[in-house]
C-alpha positions, 0 to 999 in steps of 0.5 A, spaced: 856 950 468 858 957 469 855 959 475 852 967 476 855 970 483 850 967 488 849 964 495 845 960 499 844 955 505 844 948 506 840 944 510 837 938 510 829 937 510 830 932 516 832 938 520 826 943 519 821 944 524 815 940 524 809 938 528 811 930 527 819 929 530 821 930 523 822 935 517 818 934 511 817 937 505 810 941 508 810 947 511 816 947 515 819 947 508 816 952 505 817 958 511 824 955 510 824 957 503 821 964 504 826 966 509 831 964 503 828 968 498 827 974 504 834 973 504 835 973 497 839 967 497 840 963 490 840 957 493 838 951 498 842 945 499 840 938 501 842 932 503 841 926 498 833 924 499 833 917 497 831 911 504 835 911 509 839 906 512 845 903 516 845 909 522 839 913 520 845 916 513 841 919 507 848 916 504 847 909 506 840 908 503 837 902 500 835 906 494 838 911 489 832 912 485 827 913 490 824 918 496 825 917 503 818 917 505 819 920 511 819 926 509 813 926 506 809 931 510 802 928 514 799 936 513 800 936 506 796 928 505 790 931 508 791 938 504 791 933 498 785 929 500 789 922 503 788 924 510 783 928 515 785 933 519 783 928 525 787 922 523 794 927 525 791 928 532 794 922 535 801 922 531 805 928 534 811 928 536 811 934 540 817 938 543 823 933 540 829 937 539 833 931 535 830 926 530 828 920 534 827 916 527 825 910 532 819 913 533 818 917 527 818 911 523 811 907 528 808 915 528 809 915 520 808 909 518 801 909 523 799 915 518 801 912 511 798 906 512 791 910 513 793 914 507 794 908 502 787 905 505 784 912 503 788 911 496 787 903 495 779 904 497 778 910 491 779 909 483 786 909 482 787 917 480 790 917 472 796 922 476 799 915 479 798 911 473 803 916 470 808 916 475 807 909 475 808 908 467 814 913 468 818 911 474 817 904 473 825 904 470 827 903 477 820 904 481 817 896 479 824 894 482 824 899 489 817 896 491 819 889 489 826 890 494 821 893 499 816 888 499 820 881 499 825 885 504 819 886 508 817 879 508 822 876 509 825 881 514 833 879 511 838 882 507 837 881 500 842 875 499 838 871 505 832 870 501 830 864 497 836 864 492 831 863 486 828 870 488 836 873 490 839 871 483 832 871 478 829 879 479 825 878 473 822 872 477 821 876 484 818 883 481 813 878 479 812 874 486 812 881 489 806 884 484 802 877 485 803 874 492 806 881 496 801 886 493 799 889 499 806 892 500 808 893 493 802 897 492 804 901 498 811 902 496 808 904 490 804 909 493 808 912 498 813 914 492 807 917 489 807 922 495 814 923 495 814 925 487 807 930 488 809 933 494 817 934 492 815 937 485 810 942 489 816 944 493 820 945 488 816 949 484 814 953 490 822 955 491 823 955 483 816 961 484 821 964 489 828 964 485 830 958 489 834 952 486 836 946 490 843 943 490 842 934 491 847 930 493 849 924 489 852 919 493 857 916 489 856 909 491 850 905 494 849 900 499 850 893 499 842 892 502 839 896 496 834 894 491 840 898 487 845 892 489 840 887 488 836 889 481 844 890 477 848 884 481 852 884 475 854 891 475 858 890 481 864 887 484 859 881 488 861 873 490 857 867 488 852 869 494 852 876 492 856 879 498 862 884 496 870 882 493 871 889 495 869 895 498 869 902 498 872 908 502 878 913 503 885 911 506 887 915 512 886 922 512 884 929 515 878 926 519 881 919 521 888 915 521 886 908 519 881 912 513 874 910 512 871 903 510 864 905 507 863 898 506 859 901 499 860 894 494 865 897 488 863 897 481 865 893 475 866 899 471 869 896 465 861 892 465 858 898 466 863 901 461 861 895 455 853 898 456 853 904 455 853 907 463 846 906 462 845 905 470 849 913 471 844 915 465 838 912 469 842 915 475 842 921 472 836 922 470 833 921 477 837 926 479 836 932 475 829 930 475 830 932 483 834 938 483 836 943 479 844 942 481 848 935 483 853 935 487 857 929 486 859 926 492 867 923 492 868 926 485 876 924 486 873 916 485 871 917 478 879 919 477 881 914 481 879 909 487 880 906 493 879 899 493 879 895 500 879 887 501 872 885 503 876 882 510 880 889 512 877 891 518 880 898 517 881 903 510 888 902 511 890 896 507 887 898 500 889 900 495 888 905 488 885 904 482 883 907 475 876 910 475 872 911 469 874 917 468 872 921 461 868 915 458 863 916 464 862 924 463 863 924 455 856 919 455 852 923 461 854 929 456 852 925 450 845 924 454 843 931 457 848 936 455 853 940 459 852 937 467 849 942 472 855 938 477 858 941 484 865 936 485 867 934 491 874 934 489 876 935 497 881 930 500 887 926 497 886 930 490 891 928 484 892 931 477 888 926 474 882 929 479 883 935 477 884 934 469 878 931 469 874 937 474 876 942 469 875 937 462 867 937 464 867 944 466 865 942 473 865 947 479 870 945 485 869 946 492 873 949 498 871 949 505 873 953 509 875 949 515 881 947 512 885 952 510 889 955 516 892 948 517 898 950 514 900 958 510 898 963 506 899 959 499 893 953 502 888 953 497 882 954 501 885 961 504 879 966 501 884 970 498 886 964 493 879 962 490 877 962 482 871 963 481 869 956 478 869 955 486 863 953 491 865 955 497 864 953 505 865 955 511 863 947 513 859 941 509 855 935 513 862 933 514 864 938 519 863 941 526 859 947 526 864 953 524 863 956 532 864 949 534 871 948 530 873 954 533 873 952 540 876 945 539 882 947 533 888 947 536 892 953 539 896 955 533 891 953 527 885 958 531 890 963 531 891 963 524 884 964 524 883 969 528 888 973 526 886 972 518 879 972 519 878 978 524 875 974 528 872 976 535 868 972 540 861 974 539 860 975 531 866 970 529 860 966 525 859 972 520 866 975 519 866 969 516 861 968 512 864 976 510 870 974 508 866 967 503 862 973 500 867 977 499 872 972 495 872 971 488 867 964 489 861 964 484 858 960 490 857 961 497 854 956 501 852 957 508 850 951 512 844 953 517 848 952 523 853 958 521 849 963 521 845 961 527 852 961 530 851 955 534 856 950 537 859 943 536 852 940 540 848 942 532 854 937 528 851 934 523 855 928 522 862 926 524 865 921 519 868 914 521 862 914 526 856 909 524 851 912 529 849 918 533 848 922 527 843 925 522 838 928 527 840 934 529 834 939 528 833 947 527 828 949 534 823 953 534 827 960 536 832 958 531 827 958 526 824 964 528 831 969 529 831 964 521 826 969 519 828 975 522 834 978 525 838 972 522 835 973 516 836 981 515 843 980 516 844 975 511 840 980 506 845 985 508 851 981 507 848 978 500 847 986 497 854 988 499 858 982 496 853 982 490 850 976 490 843 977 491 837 973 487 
């Protein structure tokens, strides 16, 4: 895909303002969105969207299929008839700077209950019938993984063993016996899919295109997992041979275990990557551009022992490389695909980014470690590139300035021109002024904030994901933020 020169903003939805300790796709989203258009960027970038897991991580859900329910927005349910007005007033979670996800889930959950009771007491609408009979490739085994789970209150591979190994035979248990929470798993995917489509043709109205996030592996404790067991590298009891992550890297000297269960990519490979064809319907139903996370695995993985408390005694293995992207482009034409190719990058990982025509990545962070011929210097960008100042993996640009060491922050300042008050605009100055079809900006750097606004920090299991933008954040998003960005975004020609 060959992208017109253009800039946007990544932030993720759980980080807009709202009334209920959380972002949603309500009317936090939409100012957010009009202060993109008003800015005249091309693009907003978000996180993947999918139920979180482990640690609150939108990469650690329990579906790649479904919609985090959290998002939905209450505001939204009563303009949709689903709530009343009076139902919002006891559940506002005012004045929290960070996402709380702990009382979120009993304020929401409080609200989605009396929404489904509303739904569940009127005449099923023919809008959910639909959305039943055409999600139900992945919907029929979501809401029967949340019911059992729900149930049982344990891991998949702790429940009964006829149900863990016959999917067929729980789908039916979970419709016959657990009705109540297939229903309403049922339901709050409907939501999720009617508000999600609203917003996204608010930001299509606008010239707004969303970039989602496609993780490339999936959580052990998934309805992904346990509705395609023999899809993955699992025992007899269905816990892992072997997992996923990184060796020892930029971000860590014993690498990242992610724990994520590998894939039999040669089973995979035998069906006709049907599950990455399903996969990759869903995304593209979602989002206008996917951003396939680790892009490096499809070339080549590292595989770690299940008994490795660390990433460092792994080894690599062949990915699937061609084979996968030659059918995914047999099923829907040339892919709208960024590439994660950041990290250890071979040949291989290159040969394939360009086979397929994919857009690389570089990030800007990286590139005063070493000297004038470092790829993610500006001045060595093509233009098939998205570039960065930072991604959800990195601090805030103005924190990375204050924690880099002597020499590295030096080399930045002398390249970058930076001074100590304006160093987050000169930098996305130069990002504009590069050869980069794209420029993303993560919404902490043209805020300018420090360290305290990381989103995540990789090899940590908690303490992430709750960062949120505070109301005079969203108010200089909407004004002098905003003007700037315009001016800049005229000036290197990248306006919408």
């Amino acid at each position: 895909m060959n992208f017109a020169r253009s800039s946007g903003l990544l932030l993720h939805i759980t980080s807009l303002p709202s009334r209920f300790g959380i972002g949603d796709m309500g009317p936090g989203a939409r100012q957010f969105v009009r202060a993109l258009a008003k800015a005249e960027q091309c693009w907003w970038q978000v996180l993947p969207v999918g139920p979180v897991g482990l640690g609150n991580s939108p990469y650690a859900g329990t579906s790649c299929f479904a919609g985090e329910p959290l998002l939905v927005s209450p505001q939204d349910l009563v303009s949709d008839g689903f709530l009343s007005a009076a139902d919002l007033e006891r559940h506002h979670v005012a004045g929290s700077a960070a996402v709380d996800y702990a009382r979120v889930v009993v304020s929401k959950s409080a609200l989605f209950t009396k929404a489904y009771k509303r739904f569940a007491a009127q005449r099923a609408s023919s809008g959910f019938a639909r959305f039943c009979q055409k999600e139900a490739y992945w919907l029929d085994h979501y809401a029967a993984f949340v019911a059992l789970g729900e149930h049982f209150g344990k891991p998949w591979t702790r429940w009964p063993e006829l149900l863990c190994k016959d999917v067929a035979r729980a789908v039916t248990y979970a419709q016959e016996r657990l009705s109540h929470h297939w229903a309403h798993a049922r339901f709050g995917q409907f939501v999720f899919q009617l508000q999600w489509q609203r917003l996204r043709a608010f930001c299509r109205e606008r010239g707004i295109q969303i970039i989602g996030d496609l993780p490339i592996y999936v959580s052990h404790d998934s309805a992904d997992v346990w509705a395609a067991q023999e899809l993955f590298q699992l025992d007899d009891q269905g816990d892992p041979l072997a997992v996923g992550g990184v060796p020892p890297d930029f971000f860590s000297d014993t690498g990242q275990r992610w724990g994520n269960p590998l894939y039999r990519w040669d089973t995979m490979q035998h069906r006709g990557f049907a599950w990455w064809r399903s996969r990759f319907r869903r995304a593209l139903d979602l989002f206008d551009v996917v951003r396939l996370d680790h892009f490096r695995g499809f070339a080549g993985y590292w595989e770690i022992p299940v008994s490795e408390p660390t990433a460092v005694n792994g080894r690599w293995v062949v990915g699937p490389g061609p084979a996968l992207f030659n059918r995914l482009t047999d099923a829907f034409g040339p892919l709208p695909v960024i590439a994660e190719d950041l990290g250890v990058i071979t040949e291989d990982v290159l040969a394939l980014k360009d086979q397929f025509g994919f857009a690389g990545m570089a990030v800007l962070q990286f590139a005063f470690d070493s000297d004038e011929a470092n790829p993610y210097l500006p001045h060595n960008y093509g233009p098939n590139l998205v570039a960065f100042t930072g991604t959800h993996d990195n601090d805030t640009w103005c924190g990375w300035v204050a924690r880099a060491p002597a020499d590295v922050r030096a080399f930045a300042q002398r390249y970058l021109g930076l001074t100590a008050t304006e160093g987050h605009w000169q930098s996305a100055h130069v990002l504009m002024a590069s050869d980069a079809a794209v420029v993303i900006l993560p919404v902490q750097d043209v805020l300018g904030l420090g360290g305290e606004a990381r989103m995540n920090t990789p090899g940590t299991a908690f303490g992430n994901w709750a960062w949120r933008l505070r109301h005079n954040d969203m108010a200089a998003m909407v004004g002098e933020v905003t003007s700037h960005l315009r001016s800049l975004t005229r000036t290197h020609r990248r306006g919408s």
